[in-house]
DOMIKOL-860918 format. One record per residue (C-alpha): residue number from 1; x negated, y negated, z; residue in three letters. Coordinates in steps of 0.1 Angstrom, whole numbers, plus 5000, padded with zeros to 4 digits. Last residue first. Layout:
BEGIN
TORLO   num      x      y      z   residu
TORLO   NUM      X      Y      Z      Ala
...
***
This chain:
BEGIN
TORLO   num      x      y      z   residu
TORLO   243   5533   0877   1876      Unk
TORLO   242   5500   0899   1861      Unk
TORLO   241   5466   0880   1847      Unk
TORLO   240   5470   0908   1820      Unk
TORLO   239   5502   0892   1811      Unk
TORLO   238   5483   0859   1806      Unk
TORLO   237   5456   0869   1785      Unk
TORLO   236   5480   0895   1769      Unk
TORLO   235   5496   0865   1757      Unk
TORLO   234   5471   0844   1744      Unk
TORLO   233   5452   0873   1722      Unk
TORLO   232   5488   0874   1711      Unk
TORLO   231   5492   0837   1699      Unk
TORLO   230   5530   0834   1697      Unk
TORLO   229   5543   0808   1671      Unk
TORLO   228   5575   0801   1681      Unk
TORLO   227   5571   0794   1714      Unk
TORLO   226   5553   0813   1744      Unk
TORLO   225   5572   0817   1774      Unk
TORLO   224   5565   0827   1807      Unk
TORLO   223   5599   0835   1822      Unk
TORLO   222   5608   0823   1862      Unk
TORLO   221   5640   0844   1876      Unk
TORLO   220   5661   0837   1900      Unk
TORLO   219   5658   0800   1900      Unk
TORLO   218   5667   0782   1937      Unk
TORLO   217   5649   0750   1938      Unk
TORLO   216   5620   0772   1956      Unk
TORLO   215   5617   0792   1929      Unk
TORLO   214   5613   0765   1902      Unk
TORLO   213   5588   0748   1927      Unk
TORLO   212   5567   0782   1929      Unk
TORLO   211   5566   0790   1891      Unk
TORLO   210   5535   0768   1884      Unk
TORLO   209   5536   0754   1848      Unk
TORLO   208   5504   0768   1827      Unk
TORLO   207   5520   0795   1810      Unk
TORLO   206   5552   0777   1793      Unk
TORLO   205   5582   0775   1811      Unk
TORLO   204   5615   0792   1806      Unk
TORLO   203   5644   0799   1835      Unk
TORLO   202   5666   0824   1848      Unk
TORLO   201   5696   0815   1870      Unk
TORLO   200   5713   0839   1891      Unk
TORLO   199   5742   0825   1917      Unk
TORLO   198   5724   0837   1947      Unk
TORLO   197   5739   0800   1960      Unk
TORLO   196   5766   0783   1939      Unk
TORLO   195   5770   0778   1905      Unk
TORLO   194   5772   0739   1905      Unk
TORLO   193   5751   0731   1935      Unk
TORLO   192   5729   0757   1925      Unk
TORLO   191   5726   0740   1887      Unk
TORLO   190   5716   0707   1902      Unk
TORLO   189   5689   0725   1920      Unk
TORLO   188   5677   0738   1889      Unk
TORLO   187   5678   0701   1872      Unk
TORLO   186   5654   0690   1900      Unk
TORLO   185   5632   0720   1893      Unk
TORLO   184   5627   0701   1860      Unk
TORLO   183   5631   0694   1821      Unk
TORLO   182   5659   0726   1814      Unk
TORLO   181   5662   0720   1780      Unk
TORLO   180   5679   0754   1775      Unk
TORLO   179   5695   0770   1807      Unk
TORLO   178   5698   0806   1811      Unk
TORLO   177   5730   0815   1836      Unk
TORLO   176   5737   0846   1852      Unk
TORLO   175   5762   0872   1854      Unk
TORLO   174   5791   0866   1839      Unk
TORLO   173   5821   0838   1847      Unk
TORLO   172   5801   0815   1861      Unk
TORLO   171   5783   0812   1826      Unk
TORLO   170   5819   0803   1811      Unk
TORLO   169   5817   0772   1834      Unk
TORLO   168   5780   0768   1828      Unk
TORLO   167   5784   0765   1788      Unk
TORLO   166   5816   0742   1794      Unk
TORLO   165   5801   0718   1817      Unk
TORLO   164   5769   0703   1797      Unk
TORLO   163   5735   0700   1819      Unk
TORLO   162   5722   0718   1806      Unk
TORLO   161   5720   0733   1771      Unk
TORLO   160   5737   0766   1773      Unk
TORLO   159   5724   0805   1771      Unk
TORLO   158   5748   0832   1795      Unk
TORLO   157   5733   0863   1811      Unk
TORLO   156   5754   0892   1804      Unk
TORLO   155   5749   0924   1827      Unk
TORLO   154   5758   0956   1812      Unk
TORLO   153   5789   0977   1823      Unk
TORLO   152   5794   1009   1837      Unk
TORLO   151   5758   1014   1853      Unk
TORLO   150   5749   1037   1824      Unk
TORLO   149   5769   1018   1793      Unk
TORLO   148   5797   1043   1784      Unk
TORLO   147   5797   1069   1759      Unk
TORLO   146   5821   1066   1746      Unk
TORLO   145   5841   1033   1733      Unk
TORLO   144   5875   1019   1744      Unk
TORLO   143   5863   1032   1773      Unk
TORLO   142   5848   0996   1795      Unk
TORLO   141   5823   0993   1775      Unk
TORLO   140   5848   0987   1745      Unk
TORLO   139   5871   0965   1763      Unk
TORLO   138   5835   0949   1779      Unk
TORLO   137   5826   0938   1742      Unk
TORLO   136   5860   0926   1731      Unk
TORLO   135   5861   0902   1759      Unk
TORLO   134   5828   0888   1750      Unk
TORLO   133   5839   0883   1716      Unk
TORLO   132   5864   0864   1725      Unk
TORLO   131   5844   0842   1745      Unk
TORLO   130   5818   0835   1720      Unk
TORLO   129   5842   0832   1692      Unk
TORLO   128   5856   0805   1709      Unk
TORLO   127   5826   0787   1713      Unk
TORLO   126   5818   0789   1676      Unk
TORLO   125   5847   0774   1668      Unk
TORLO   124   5837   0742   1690      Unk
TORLO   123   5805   0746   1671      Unk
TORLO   122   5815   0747   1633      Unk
TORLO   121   5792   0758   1611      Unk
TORLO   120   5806   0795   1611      Unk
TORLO   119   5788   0820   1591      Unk
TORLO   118   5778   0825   1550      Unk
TORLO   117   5739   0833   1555      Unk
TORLO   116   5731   0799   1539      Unk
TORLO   115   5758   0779   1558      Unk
TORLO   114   5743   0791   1592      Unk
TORLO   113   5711   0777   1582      Unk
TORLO   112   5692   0786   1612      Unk
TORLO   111   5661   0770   1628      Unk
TORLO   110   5664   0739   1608      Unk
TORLO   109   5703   0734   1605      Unk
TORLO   108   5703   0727   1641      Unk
TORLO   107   5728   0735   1669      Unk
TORLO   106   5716   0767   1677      Unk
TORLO   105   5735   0796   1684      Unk
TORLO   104   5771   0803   1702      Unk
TORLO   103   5757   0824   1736      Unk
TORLO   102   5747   0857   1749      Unk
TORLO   101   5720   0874   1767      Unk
TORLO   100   5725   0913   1769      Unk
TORLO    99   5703   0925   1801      Unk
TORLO    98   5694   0962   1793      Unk
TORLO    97   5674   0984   1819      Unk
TORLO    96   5705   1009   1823      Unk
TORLO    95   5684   1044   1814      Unk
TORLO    94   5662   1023   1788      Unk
TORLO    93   5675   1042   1759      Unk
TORLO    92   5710   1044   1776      Unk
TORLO    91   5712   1004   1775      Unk
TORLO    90   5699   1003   1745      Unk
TORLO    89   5728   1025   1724      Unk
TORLO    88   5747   1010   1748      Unk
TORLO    87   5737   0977   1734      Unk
TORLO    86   5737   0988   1699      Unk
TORLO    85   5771   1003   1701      Unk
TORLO    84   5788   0976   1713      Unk
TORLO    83   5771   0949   1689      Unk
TORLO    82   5784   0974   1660      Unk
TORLO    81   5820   0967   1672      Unk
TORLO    80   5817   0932   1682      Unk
TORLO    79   5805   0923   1646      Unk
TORLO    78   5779   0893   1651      Unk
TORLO    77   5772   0862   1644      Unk
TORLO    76   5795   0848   1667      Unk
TORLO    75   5776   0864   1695      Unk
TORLO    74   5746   0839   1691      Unk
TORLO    73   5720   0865   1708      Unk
TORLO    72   5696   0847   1734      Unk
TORLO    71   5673   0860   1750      Unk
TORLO    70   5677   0892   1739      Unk
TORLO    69   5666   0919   1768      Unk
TORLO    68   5643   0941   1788      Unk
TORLO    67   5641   0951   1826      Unk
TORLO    66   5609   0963   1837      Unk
TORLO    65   5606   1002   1851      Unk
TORLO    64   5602   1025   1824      Unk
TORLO    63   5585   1012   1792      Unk
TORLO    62   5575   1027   1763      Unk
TORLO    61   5606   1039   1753      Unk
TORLO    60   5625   1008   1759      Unk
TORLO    59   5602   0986   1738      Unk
TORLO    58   5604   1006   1706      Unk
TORLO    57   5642   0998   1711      Unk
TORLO    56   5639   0961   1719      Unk
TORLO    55   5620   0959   1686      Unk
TORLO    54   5648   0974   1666      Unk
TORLO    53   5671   0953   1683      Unk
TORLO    52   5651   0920   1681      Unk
TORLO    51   5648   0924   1642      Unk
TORLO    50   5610   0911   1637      Unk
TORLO    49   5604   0877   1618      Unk
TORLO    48   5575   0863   1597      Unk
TORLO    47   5582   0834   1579      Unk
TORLO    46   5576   0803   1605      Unk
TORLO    45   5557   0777   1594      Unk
TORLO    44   5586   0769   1590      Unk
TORLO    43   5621   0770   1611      Unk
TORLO    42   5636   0800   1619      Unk
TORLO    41   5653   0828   1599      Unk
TORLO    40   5675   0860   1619      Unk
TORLO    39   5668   0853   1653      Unk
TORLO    38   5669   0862   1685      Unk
TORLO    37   5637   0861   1708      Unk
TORLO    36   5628   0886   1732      Unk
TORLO    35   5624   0897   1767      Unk
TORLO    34   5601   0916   1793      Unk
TORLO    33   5611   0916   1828      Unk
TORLO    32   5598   0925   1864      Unk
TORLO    31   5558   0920   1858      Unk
TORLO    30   5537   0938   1877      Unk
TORLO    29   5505   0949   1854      Unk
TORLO    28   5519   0980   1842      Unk
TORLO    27   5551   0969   1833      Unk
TORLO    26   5538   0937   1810      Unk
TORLO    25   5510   0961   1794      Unk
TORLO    24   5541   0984   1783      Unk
TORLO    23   5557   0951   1766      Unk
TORLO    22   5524   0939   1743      Unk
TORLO    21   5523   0973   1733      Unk
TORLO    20   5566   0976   1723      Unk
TORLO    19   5557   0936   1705      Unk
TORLO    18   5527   0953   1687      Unk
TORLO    17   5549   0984   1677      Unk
TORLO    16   5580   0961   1667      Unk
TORLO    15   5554   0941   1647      Unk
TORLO    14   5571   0905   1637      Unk
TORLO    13   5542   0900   1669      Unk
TORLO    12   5518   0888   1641      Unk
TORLO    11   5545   0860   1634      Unk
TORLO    10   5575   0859   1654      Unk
TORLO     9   5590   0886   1674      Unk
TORLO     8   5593   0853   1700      Unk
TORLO     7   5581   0860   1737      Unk
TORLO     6   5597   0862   1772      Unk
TORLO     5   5572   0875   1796      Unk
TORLO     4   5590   0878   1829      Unk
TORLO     3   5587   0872   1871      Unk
TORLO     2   5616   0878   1898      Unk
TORLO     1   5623   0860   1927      Unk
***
């Protein structure tokens, strides 16, 4: 059972070195995981964004012991080739502490345009970018690129909206599974039954909702999230209050 802070580089946390301060608090009051938002434009109010990658960076080499992360990157964005050598880029930064989370982006127009940056609209194409891009990705950790991530390959944890099958069918294919619109420990258990038992799912709730029941339905890991519009006298209050 394992405890994070996931918050948004949104804001007054668009500050790589506030987010990297914010992250080195999280490790030395107990936490297990400290993870970020992905986004290139989001929804107003917000205007304010910090690139996850650089941010995850400053993050690595203040930290030591916590795991760290995108939660969630929308691999058809991306160039395989330059995504491979930012994550083992990471992954060596942080001496193997990287946890790549993947999936196709959001569905609304509202928290990215994909037709203003020039990218796929198209969902079902989308999802097949996904999983072809994931294949490229462990061809080139796997040697096609040097050096190598640091335990061989990173883990990939897998976005979806729940309870649709496709999304957890390619997520029983990686590593773990983070549902969106996840409404209730209810909906976890549902997922075990599915996945399988020790079958690693990692779940969002806001500070006030008690971790315990998610645990006990069978999450893996339980995230304290924020939203998009992260107060950081808000979150320190609740880091410092430790997992």
């Amino acid at each position: 059972m394992k405890r994070a802070i996931f918050v948004a580089p949104f804001g007054e946390l668009s500050e790589p070195r506030v987010v990297a301060e914010l992250a080195e608090r999280t490790e030395a009051n107990g936490w297990d995981g400290f993870f970020v938002w992905d986004h290139i434009a989001y929804k107003p109010p917000v205007r304010e964004l910090a690139d996850p990658w650089v941010t995850l960076a400053a993050v690595a080499m203040v930290t030591e012991r916590v795991l760290i992360g995108p939660l969630i990157t929308p691999l058809p964005r991306r160039r395989m080739h330059q995504l491979a050598r930012e994550t083992v880029s990471l992954d060596r930064l942080s001496n193997g502490r990287l946890v790549l989370g993947v999936g196709i982006g959001s569905e609304t127009t509202g928290e990215f345009d994909p037709e203003r940056f020039g990218e796929e609209p198209d969902m079902r194409e989308r999802a097949r970018l996904l999983d072809d891009g994931l294949e490229q990705l462990v061809r080139y950790w796997d040697g096609e690129f040097e050096p190598r991530p640091v335990n061989g390959r990173i883990p990939v944890w897998v976005g979806g909206r729940w309870p649709r099958k496709k999304p957890i069918a390619r997520a029983a294919r990686w590593q773990g599974f983070f549902p969106v619109e996840t409404e209730s420990p209810e909906d976890v258990r549902a997922m075990v039954e599915t996945l399988g038992e020790g079958f690693p799912i990692i779940v969002t709730n806001p500070p006030e909702v008690d971790p315990a029941p998610w645990f006990e339905a069978g999450a893996a890991w339980c995230l304290t999230g924020f939203g998009p519009e992260p107060d950081r006298a808000d979150v320190e209050r609740v880091i410092d209050g430790g997992p």
